[in-house]
N, C-alpha and C positions, 0 to 999 in steps of 0.2 A: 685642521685634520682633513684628510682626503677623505672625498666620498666615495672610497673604494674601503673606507675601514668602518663606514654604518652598517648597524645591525640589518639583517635581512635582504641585504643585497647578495645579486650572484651576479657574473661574467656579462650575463645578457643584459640584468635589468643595468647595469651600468653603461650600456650602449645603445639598451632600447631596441633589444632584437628580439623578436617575436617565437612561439612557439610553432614551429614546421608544422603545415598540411600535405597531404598528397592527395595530389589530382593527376587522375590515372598516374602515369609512368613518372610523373613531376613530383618533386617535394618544393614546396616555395613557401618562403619567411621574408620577415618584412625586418627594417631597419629605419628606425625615430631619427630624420636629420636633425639634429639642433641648429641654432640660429647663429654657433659660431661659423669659422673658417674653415671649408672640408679641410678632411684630413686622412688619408688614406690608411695610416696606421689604425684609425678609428673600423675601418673593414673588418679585422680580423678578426673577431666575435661570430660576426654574420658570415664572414665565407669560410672559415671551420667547421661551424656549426650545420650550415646547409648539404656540406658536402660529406659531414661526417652523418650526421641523418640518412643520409640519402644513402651512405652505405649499411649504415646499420640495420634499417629495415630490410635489410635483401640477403640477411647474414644465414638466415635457414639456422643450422641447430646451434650454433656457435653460441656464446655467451656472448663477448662485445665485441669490440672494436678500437682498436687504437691511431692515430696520422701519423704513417710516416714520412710522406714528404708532401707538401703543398706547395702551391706555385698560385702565383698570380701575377694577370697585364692588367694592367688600370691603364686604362684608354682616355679616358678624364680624372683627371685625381683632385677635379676643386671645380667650382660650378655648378655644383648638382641642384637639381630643384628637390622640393618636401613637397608634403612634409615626411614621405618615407621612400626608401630605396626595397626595393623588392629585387630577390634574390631565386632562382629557378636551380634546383639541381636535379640531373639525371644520371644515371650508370651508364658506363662505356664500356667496360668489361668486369667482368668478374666468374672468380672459383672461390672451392670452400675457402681455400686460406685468406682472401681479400678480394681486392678490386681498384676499379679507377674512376672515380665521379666526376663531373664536371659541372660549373653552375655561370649563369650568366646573370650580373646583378644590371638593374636598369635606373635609373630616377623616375620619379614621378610624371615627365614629361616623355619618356620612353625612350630618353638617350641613352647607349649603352656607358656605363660606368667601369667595369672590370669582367673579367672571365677567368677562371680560375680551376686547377684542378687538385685533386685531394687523389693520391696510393695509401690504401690504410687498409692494417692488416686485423685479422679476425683474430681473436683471441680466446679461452676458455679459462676458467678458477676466476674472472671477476663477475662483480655484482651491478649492473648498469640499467639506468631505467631514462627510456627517451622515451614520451610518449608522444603521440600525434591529438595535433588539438582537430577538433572538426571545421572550424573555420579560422581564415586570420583574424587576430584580433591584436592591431598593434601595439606594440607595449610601449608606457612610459616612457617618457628620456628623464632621466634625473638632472635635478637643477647639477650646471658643471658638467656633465657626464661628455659633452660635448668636446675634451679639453682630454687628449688620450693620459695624458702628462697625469694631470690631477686625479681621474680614474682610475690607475693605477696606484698611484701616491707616489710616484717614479722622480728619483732624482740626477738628474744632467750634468756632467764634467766632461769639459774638452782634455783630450790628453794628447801627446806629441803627435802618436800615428792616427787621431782620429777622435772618436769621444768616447761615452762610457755612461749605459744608463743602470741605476741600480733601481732593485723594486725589492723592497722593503718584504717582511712576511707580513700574510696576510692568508687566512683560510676562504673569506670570502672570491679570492682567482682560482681557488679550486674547480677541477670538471668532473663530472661522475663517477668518476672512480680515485678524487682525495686527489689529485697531482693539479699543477697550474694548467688549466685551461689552453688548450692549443691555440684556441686565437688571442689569448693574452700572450703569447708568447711571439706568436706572429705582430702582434702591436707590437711588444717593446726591442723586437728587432727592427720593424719601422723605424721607429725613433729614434733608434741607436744612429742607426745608417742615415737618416736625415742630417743629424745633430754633427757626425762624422763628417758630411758635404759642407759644413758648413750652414746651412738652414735654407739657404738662394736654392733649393732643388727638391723636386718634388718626385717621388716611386714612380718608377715605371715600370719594371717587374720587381718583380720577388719570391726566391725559392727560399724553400725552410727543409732542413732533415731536423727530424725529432729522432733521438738517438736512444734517451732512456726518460722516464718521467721524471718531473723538477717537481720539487717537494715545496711545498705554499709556509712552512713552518721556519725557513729561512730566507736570509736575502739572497738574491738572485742578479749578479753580475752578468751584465748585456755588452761584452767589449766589440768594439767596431774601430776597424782598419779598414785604410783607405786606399785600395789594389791599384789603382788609375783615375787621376785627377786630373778631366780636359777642361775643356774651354766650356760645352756644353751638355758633356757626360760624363760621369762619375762612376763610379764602380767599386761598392763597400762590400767587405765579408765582416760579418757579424758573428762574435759566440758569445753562445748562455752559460755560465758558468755556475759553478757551485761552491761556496765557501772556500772547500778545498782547491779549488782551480781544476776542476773536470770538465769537460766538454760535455753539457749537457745537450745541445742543440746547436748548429749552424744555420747560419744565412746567407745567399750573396743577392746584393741589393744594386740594381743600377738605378742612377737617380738623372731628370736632366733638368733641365732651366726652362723656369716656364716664361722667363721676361729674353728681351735682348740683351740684356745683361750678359756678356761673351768672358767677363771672369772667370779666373780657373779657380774650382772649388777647395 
């Protein structure tokens, strides 16, 4: 059994992301490296989570907040030091209807690791509660959590144009308002697009559009095609799909070689 399907887990304590503070104009959360092999799919907890914080506090009368599209550079996608990664997000702009945040994560040794940006729009008629802890206080990493594959409970099939990750139902990928978690979704488009290069190739961006919310009560189809397969860059479009075959979400993912290995993916 995956320890994405134990009692009392949520999206973070699976990753070991922390509860955002704000200091002055800053919101900054922390992220538990585990002792396996980074994983840059393993982010997408913590840079959803910091950048949608970061918009939510600044929403004035609105109710919540929803991501509509997120972006990230990972500048190092493996190396990182512990035992945590701290994550800074700030507003870049914003009106009633939404905004654009931006967050810079670092390791412990204050290399930078990724940068990343979150458009997410304000919303009204839902119920959401983010609250602000007064200090960091890093969370947990669960035994495994380290392992985005297992975390999920997510299962891998190579197919002709590419692979194909499924994630299983599960209530505990839910976000505050009952749908899968935008950074769970930003993981399992990760992995798609990995799995799609072949495995030899590590993110080095990645846009997401969230289209409409995925519902945690079924399975959830992650298909990834492979647009362009060089020598030492890659370039995967990824969709989330829904039972029926709907486009719940898109991604296009370039991946490159982090050996001399000059094989085409």
């Amino acid at each position: 059994m995956s320890i994405a399907t134990d009692l009392g887990t949520t999206p973070q304590s699976l990753f070991g992301v922390s509860r955002a503070v704000r200091i002055g104009d800053v919101n900054r959360m922390t992220m538990t490296v585990g002792d396996g092999e980074a994983s840059t799919a393993a982010l997408g907890v913590l840079v959803d989570d910091i950048l949608g914080f970061t918009l939510y506090h600044r929403r004035g009368d609105r109710d919540g907040l929803v991501s509509a599209t997120l972006s990230v550079d990972f500048a190092r996608p493996t190396g990182w030091h512990g035992p945590h990664l701290t994550a800074d997000g700030t507003v870049e702009t914003l009106d009633r209807d939404g905004g654009l945040a931006s967050a810079r994560i670092v390791d412990a040794a204050g290399a930078l690791v990724a940068r990343a940006t979150l458009w997410g729009s304000f919303v009204d008629g839902v119920t959401q509660s983010r609250p602000i802890a007064t200090e960091i206080t890093p969370a947990p990493l669960l035994e495994g959590a380290c392992d985005p594959v297992d975390a999920l409970g997510a299962a891998i099939e190579r197919t002709e144009t590419g692979a194909r990750v499924t994630v299983p139902p599960n209530p505990v990928l839910a976000n505050a308002i009952g749908s899968m978690h935008g950074g769970v979704l930003t993981c399992a488009h990760d992995l798609a697009a990995g799995a799609a290069a072949g495995g030899s190739m590590r993110s080095a961006s990645l846009t997401v559009n969230f289209f409409t919310p995925v519902h945690v009560d079924v399975a959830t189809v992650f298909d990834a095609t492979v647009v362009r397969a060089g020598r030492r860059v890659c370039v995967v479009r990824v969709s989330a799909l829904s039972p029926a075959g709907r486009e719940l979400s898109t991604a296009t993912v370039t991946l490159r070689r982090d050996s001399d290995d000059a094989t085409s993916c």
